[in-house]
mmCIF file of the C-alpha atoms, coordinates in Angstrom:
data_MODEL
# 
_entry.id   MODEL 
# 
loop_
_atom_site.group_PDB 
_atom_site.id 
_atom_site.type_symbol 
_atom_site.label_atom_id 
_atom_site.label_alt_id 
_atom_site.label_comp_id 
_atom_site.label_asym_id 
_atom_site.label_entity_id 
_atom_site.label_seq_id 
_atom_site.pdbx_PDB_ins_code 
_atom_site.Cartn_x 
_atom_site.Cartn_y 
_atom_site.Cartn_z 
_atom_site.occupancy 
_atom_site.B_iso_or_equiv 
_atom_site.pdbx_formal_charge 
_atom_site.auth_seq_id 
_atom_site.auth_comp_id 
_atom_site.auth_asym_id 
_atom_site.auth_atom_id 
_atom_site.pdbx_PDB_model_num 
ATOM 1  C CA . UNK A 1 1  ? 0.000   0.000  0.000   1.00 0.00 ? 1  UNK A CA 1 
ATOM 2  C CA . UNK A 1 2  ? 1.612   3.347  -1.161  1.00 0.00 ? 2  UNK A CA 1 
ATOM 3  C CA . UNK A 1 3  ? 0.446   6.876  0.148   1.00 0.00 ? 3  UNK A CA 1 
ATOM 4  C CA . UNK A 1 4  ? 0.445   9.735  -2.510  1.00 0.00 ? 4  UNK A CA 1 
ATOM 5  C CA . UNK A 1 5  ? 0.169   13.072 -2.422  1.00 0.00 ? 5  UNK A CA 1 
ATOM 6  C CA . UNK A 1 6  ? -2.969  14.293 -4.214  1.00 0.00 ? 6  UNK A CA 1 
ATOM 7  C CA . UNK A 1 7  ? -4.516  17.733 -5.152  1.00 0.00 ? 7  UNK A CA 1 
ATOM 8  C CA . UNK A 1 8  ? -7.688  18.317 -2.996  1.00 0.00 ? 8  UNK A CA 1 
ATOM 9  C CA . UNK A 1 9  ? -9.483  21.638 -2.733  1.00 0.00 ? 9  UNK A CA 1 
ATOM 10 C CA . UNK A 1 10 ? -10.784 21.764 1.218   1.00 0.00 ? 10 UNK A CA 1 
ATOM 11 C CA . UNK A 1 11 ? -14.002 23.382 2.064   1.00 0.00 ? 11 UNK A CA 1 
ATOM 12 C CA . UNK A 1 12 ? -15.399 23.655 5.398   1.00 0.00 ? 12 UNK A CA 1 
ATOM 13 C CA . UNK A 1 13 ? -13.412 20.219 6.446   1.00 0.00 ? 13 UNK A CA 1 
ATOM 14 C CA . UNK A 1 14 ? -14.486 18.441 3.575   1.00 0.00 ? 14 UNK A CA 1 
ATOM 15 C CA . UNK A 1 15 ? -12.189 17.715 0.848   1.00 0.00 ? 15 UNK A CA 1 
ATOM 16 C CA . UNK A 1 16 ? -13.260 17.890 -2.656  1.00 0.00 ? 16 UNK A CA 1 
ATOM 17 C CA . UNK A 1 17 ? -11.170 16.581 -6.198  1.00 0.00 ? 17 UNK A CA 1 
ATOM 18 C CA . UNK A 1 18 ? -12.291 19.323 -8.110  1.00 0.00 ? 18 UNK A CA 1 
ATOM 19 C CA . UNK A 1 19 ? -12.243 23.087 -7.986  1.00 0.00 ? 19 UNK A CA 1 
ATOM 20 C CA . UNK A 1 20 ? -15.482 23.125 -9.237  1.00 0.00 ? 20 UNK A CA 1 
ATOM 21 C CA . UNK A 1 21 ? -17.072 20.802 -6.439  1.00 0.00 ? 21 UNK A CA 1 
ATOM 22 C CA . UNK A 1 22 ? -15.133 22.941 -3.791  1.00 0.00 ? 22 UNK A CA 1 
ATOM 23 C CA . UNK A 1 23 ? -16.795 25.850 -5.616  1.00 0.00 ? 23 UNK A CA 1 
ATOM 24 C CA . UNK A 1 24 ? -20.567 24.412 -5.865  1.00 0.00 ? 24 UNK A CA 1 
ATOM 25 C CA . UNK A 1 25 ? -20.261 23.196 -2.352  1.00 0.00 ? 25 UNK A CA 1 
ATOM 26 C CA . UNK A 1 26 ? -19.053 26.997 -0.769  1.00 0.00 ? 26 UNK A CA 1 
ATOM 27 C CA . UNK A 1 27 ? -22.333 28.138 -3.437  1.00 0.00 ? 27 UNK A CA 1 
ATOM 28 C CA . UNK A 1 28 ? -24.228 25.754 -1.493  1.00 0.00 ? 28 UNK A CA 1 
ATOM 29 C CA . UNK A 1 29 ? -22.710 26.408 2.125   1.00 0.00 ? 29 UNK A CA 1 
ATOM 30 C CA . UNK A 1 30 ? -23.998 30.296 0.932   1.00 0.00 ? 30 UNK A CA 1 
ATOM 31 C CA . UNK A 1 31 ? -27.496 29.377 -0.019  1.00 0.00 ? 31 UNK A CA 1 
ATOM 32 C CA . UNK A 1 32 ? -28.019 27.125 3.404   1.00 0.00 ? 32 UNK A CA 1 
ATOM 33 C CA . UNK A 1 33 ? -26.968 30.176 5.222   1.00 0.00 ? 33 UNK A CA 1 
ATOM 34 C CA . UNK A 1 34 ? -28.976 32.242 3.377   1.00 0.00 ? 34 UNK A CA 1 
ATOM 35 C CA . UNK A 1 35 ? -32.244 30.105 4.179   1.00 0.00 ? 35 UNK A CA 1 
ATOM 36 C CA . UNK A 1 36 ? -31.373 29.283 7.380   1.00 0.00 ? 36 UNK A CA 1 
ATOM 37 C CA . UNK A 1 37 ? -30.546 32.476 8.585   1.00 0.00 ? 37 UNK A CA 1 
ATOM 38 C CA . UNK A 1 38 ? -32.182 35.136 6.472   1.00 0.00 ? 38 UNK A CA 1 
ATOM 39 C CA . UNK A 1 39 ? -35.904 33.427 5.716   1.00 0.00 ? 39 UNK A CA 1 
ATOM 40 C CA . UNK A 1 40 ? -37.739 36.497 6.728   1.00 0.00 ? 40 UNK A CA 1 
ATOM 41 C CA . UNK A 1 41 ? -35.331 38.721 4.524   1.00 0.00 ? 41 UNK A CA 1 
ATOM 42 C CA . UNK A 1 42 ? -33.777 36.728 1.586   1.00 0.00 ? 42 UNK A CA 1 
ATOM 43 C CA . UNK A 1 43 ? -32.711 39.744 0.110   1.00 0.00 ? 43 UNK A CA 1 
ATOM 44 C CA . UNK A 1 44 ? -30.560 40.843 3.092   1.00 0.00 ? 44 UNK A CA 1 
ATOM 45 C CA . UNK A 1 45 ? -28.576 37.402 3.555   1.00 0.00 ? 45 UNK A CA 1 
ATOM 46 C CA . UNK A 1 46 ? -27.687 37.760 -0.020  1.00 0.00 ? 46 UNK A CA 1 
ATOM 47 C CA . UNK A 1 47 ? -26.122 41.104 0.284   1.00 0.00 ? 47 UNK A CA 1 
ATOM 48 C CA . UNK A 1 48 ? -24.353 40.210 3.231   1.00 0.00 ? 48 UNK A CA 1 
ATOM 49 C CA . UNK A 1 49 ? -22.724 37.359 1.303   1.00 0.00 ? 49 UNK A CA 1 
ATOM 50 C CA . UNK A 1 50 ? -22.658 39.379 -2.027  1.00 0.00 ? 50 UNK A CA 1 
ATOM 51 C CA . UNK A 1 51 ? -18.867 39.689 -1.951  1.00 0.00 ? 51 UNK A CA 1 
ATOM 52 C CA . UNK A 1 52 ? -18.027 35.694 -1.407  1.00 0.00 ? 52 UNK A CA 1 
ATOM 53 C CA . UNK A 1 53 ? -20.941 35.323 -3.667  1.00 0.00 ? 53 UNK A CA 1 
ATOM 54 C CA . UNK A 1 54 ? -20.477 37.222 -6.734  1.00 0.00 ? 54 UNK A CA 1 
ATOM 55 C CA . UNK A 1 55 ? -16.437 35.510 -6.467  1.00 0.00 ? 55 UNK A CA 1 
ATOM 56 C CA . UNK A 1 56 ? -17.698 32.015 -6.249  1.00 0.00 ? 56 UNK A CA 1 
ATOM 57 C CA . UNK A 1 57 ? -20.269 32.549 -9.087  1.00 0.00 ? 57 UNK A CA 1 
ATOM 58 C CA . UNK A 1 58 ? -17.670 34.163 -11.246 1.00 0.00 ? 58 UNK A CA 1 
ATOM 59 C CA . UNK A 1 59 ? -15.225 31.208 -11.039 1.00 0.00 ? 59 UNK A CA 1 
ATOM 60 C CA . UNK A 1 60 ? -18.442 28.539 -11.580 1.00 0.00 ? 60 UNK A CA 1 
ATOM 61 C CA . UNK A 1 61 ? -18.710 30.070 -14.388 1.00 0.00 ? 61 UNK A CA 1 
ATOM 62 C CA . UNK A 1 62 ? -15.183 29.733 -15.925 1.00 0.00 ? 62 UNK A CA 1 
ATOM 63 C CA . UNK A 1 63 ? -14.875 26.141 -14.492 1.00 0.00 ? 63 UNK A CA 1 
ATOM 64 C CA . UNK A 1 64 ? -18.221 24.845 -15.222 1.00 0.00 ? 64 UNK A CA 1 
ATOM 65 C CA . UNK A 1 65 ? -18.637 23.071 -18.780 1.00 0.00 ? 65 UNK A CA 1 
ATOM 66 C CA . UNK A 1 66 ? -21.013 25.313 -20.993 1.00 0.00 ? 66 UNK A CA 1 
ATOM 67 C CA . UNK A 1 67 ? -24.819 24.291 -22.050 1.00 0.00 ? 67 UNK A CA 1 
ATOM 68 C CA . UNK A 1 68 ? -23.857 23.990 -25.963 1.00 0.00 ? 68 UNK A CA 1 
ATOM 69 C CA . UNK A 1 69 ? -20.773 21.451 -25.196 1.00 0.00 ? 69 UNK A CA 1 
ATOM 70 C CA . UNK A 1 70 ? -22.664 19.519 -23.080 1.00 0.00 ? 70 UNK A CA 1 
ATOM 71 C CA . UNK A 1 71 ? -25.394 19.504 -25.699 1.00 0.00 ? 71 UNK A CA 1 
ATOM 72 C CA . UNK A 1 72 ? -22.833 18.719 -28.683 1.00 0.00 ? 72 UNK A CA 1 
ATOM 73 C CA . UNK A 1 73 ? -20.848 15.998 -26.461 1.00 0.00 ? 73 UNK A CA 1 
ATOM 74 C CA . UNK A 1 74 ? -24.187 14.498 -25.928 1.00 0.00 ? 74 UNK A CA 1 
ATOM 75 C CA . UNK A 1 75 ? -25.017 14.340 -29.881 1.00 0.00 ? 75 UNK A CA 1 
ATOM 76 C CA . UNK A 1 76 ? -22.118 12.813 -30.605 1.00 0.00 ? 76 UNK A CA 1 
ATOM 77 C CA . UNK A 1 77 ? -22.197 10.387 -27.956 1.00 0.00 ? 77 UNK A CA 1 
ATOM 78 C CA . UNK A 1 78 ? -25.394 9.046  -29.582 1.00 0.00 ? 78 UNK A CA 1 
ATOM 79 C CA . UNK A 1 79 ? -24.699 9.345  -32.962 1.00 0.00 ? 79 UNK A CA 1 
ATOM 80 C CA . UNK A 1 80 ? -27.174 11.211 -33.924 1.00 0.00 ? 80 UNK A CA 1 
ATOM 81 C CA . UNK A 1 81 ? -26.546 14.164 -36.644 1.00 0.00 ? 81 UNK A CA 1 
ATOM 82 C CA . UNK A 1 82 ? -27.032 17.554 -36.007 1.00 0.00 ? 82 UNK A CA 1 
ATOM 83 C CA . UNK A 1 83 ? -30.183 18.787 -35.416 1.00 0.00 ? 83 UNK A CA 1 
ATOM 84 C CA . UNK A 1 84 ? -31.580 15.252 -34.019 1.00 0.00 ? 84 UNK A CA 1 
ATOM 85 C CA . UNK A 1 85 ? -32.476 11.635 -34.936 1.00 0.00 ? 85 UNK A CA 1 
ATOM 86 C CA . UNK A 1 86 ? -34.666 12.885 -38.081 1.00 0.00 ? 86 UNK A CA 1 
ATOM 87 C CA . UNK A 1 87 ? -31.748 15.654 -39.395 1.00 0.00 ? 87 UNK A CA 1 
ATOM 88 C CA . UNK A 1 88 ? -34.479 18.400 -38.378 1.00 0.00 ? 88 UNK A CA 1 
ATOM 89 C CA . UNK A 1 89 ? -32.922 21.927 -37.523 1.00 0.00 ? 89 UNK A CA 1 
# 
């Protein structure tokens, strides 16, 4: 049995293998928060987590795999051509 020395992104204890899950889980750790502890006034638990946030979101967004190559990896995983099983636009 060897040990090795891996990448891990550590949020709130919990270690995670991607950025991106680290990222989605503080996203999520915001939003519990935010229900938890702001109910009455959604709008105010937001703000007050605005700046963590608007960060978090920012880097989702240049990690996370876009809608069209998800679609397009999908399409091609099934074989079908472009525009659907029929060839329809």
């Amino acid at each position: 049995m060897c040990i090795e020395e891996v990448t891990a992104y550590r949020v709130k204890g919990k270690l995670h293998a991607t950025e991106l899950e680290a990222v989605q889980a503080v996203i999520k750790g915001i939003g519990e928060d935010i229900t938890k502890n702001h109910h009455a006034n959604i709008g105010q638990g937001i703000i007050q987590h605005a700046d963590v946030l608007l960060d978090m979101l920012g880097r989702h967004k240049r990690l996370a795999p876009t809608a069209t190559a998800t679609i397009v990896d999908a399409e091609s995983v099934a074989g079908e051509p472009k525009g659907g099983p029929n060839g329809q636009s």
